[in-house]
C-alpha positions in Angstrom: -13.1 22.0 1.4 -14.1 23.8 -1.6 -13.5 21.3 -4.7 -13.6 21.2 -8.3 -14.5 17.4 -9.9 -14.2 16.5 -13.4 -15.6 13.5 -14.8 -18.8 12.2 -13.4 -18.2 8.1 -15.2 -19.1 4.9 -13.4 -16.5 5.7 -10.9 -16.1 9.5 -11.0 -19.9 9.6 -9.7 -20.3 8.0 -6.7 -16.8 9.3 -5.5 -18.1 12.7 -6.3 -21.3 12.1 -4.4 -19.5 11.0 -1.1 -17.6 13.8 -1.2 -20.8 16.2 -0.7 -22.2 13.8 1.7 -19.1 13.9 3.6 -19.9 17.4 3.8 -17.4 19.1 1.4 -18.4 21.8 -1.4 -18.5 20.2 -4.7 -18.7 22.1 -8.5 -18.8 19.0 -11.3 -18.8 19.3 -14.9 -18.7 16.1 -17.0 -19.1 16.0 -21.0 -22.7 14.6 -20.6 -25.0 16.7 -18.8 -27.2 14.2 -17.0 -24.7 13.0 -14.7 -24.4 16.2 -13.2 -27.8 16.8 -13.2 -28.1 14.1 -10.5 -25.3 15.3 -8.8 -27.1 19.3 -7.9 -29.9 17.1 -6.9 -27.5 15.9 -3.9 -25.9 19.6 -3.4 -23.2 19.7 -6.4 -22.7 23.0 -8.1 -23.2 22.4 -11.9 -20.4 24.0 -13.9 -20.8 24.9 -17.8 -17.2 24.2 -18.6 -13.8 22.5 -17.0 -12.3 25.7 -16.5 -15.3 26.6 -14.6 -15.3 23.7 -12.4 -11.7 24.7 -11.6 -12.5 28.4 -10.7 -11.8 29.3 -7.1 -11.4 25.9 -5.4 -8.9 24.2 -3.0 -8.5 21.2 -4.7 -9.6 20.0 -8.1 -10.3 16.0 -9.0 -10.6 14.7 -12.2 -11.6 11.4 -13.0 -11.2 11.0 -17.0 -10.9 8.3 -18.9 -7.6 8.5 -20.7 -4.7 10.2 -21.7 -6.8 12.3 -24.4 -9.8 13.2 -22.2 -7.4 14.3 -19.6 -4.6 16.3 -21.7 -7.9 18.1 -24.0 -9.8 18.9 -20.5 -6.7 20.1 -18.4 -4.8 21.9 -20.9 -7.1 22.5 -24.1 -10.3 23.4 -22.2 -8.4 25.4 -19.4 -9.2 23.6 -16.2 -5.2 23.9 -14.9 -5.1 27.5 -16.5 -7.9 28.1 -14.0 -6.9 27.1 -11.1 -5.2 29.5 -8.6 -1.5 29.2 -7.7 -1.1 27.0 -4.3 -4.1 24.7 -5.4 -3.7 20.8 -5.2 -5.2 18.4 -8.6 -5.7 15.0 -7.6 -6.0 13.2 -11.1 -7.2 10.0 -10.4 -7.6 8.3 -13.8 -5.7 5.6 -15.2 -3.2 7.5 -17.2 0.0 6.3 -18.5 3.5 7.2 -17.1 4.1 9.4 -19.9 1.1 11.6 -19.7 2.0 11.9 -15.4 5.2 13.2 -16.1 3.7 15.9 -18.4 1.3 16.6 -16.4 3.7 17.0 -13.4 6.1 19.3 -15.9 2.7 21.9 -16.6 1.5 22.0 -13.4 4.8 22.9 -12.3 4.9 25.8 -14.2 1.1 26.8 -13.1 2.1 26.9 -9.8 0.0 24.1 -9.0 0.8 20.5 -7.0 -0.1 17.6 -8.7 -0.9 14.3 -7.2 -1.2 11.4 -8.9 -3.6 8.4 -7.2 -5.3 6.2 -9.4 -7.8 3.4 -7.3 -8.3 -0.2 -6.8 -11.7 -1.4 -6.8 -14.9 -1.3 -9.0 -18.1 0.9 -8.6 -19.5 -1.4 -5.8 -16.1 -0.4 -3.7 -16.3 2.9 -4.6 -19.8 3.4 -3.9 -19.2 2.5 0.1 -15.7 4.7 -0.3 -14.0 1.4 0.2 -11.3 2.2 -2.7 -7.3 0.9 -2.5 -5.9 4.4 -3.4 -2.6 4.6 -4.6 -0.7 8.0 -4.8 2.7 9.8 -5.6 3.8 13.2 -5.4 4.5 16.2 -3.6 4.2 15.2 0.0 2.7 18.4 1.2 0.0 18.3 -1.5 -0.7 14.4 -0.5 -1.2 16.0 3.4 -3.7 18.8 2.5 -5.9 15.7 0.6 -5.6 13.2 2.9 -8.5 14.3 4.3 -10.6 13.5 1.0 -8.9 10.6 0.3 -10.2 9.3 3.5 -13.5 9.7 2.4 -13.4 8.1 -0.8 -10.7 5.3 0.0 -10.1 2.5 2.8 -6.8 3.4 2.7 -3.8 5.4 0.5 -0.7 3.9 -0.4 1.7 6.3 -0.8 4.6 5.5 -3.8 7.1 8.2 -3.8 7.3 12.4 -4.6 7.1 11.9 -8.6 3.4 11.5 -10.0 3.8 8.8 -12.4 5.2 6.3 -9.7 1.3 6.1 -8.8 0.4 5.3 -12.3 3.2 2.6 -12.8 1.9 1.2 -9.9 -1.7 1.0 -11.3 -0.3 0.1 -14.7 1.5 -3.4 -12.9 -1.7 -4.1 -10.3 -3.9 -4.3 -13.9 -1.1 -6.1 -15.7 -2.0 -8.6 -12.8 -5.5 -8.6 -12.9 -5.5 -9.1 -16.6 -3.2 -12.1 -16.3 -5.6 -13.4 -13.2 -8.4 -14.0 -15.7 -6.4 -15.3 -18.6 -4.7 -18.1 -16.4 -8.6 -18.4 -14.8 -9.7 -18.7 -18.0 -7.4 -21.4 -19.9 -7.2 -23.2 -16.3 -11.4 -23.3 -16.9 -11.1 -24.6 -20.0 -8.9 -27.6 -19.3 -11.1 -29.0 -16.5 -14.0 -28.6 -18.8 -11.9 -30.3 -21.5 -12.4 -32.9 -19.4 -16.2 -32.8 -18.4 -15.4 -31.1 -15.2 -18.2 -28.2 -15.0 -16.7 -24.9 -15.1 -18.8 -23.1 -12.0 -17.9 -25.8 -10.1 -13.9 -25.6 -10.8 -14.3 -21.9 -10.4 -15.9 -21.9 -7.3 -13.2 -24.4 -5.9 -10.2 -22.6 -6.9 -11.7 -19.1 -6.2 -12.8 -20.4 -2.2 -9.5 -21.8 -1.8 -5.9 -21.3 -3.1 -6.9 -18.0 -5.0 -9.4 -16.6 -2.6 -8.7 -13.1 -3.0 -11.0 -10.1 -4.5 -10.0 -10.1 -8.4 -10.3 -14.2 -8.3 -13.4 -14.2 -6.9 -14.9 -11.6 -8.3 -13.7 -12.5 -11.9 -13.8 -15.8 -11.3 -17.8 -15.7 -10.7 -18.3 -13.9 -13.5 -16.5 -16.1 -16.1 -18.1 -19.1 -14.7 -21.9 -17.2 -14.6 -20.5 -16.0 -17.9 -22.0 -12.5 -16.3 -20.5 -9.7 -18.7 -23.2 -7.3 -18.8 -23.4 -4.6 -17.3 -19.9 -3.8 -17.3 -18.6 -2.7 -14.8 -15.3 -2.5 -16.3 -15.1 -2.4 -20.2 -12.9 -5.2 -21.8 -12.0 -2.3 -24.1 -10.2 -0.5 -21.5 -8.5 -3.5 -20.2 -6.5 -3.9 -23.4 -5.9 0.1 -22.7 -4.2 -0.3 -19.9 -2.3 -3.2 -21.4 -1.1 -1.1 -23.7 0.1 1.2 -21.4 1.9 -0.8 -19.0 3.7 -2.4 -21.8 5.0 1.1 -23.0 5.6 1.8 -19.5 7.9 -1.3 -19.1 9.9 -0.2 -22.3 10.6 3.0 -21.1 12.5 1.3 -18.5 13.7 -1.4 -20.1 12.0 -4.1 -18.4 10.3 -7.4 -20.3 6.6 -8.2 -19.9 6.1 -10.8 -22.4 3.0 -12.5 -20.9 1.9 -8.7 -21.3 2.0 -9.5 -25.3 0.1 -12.4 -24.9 -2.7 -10.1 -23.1 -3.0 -7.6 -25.3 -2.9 -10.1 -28.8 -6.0 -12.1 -26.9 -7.8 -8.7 -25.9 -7.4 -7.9 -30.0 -9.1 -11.3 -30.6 -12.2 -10.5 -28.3 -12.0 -6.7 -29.9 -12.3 -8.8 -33.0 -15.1 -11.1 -32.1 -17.1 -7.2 -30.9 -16.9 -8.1 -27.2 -15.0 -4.9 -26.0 -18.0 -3.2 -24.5 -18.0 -6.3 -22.2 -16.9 -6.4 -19.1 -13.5 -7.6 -18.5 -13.8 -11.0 -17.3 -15.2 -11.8 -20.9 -11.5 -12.1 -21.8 -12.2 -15.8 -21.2 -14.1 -16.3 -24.1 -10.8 -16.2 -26.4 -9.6 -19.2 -24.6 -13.2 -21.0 -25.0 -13.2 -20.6 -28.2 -9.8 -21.9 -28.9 -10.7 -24.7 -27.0 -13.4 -25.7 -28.9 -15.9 -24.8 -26.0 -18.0 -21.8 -27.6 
């Protein structure tokens, strides 16, 4: 297939390059240049602009990292105008419900299916096209990608015909991965409150009752107290917080460990650890503790 890929981040990059190896045509723009640099040198076509990158293609992806980025590069920088009437854009980015639904409305009036599927797993998963893909929208559309999402995913979970029942989806999954390290993280500290070492508890719990990916790989990390590199900012774990708690409101439906979250993500923001990666969430309950 001829596609179009926006957004050439810690995830966006290695999607994009399985794509071309994969065998499908690939123009990439990204904001920063060096990223797509690296991509021609696999067989991407380097585009100037967004609206460029859209020009002429089956299917467009974009993989940017909010609502802003997404709504200035679709709509201000032309990449929807651009694209031809009967085209499919797979935006898969975290974005909230809110933005989906606009999205949805504009590329309605284009002409244009939109598909929403954001993706479980971090760059290690998506590097071996191992993602959990989660999608919603026009079914047709979802058929003439399949094919793609194949490449880039172990499997796709399909949620219903409206957009943004992907991204509540995403919104809950994180709500649960955020909540996975706090209760690591306070669990951690009460066996060390006790002179219990905290690999050791970690390792136990994480082999055992909780053996499943987002325990065991947070839960090495906290007790390694392995933060850099990220490979997923703390920063944009209080994001998506935010979003699933505006998200919950719009349907009037409680989240109030979902407060607790985001008031201990504004404590690490505080103490300057939102460039680390996510599992350093645990160091608000250490400190409270007593422990760092």
């Amino acid at each position: 297939m001829r596609i179009g890929f926006l957004g050439l981040g810690t995830m966006g990059w290695p999607m994009a390059a399985n794509l071309i190896k994969a065998g499908h045509s690939l123009k990439a723009w990204n904001r920063s240049s060096e990223p797509v640099s690296r991509l021609a040198a696999l067989g991407a076509e380097p585009a100037a602009s967004p609206a460029e990158a859209a020009g002429g293609v089956e299917v467009l992806i974009s993989m940017l990292a909010d609502d802003e980025a997404s709504r200035d590069v679709l709509l201000g920088q032309g990449a929807l105008a651009a694209l031809e009437q009967g085209t499919v854009h797979v935006n898969m980015a975290t974005v909230s419900v809110a933005f989906a639904r606009e999205a949805a409305a504009a590329h309605a009036e284009h002409g244009v299916s939109y598909i929403a599927a954001p993706v479980l797993g971090r760059v290690n998963v998506a590097e071996v096209g191992q993602l959990n893909i989660l999608a919603a929208g026009d079914a047709d559309g979802l058929d003439r990608v399949q094919p793609l999402l194949d490449v880039l995913g172990q499997k796709t979970w399909r949620f219903g015909e409206r957009p943004e029942q992907a991204n509540a989806v995403k919104l809950a999954a994180n709500f649960m991965i955020a909540s996975a390290i706090e209760t690591m993280a306070e669990a951690a500290s009460l066996a060390v409150g006790h002179g219990v070492a905290k690999p050791a508890f970690l390792e136990m719990l994480t082999s055992t009752i909780f053996a499943a990916p987002p325990y065991k790989g947070y839960g090495a990390a906290i007790a390694e107290e392995r933060f850099e590199p990220a490979g997923f900012k703390l920063s944009l774990g209080l994001k998506d917080i935010r979003l699933a708690l505006a998200a919950a409101e719009a349907v009037n439906v409680p989240l109030p460990f979902a407060g607790v979250l985001r008031d201990n993500h504004l404590d690490a923001l505080a103490h300057g650890e939102g460039h680390l990666d996510w599992a350093a969430l645990s160091r608000v309950a250490e400190r409270r503790a007593g422990q760092k």
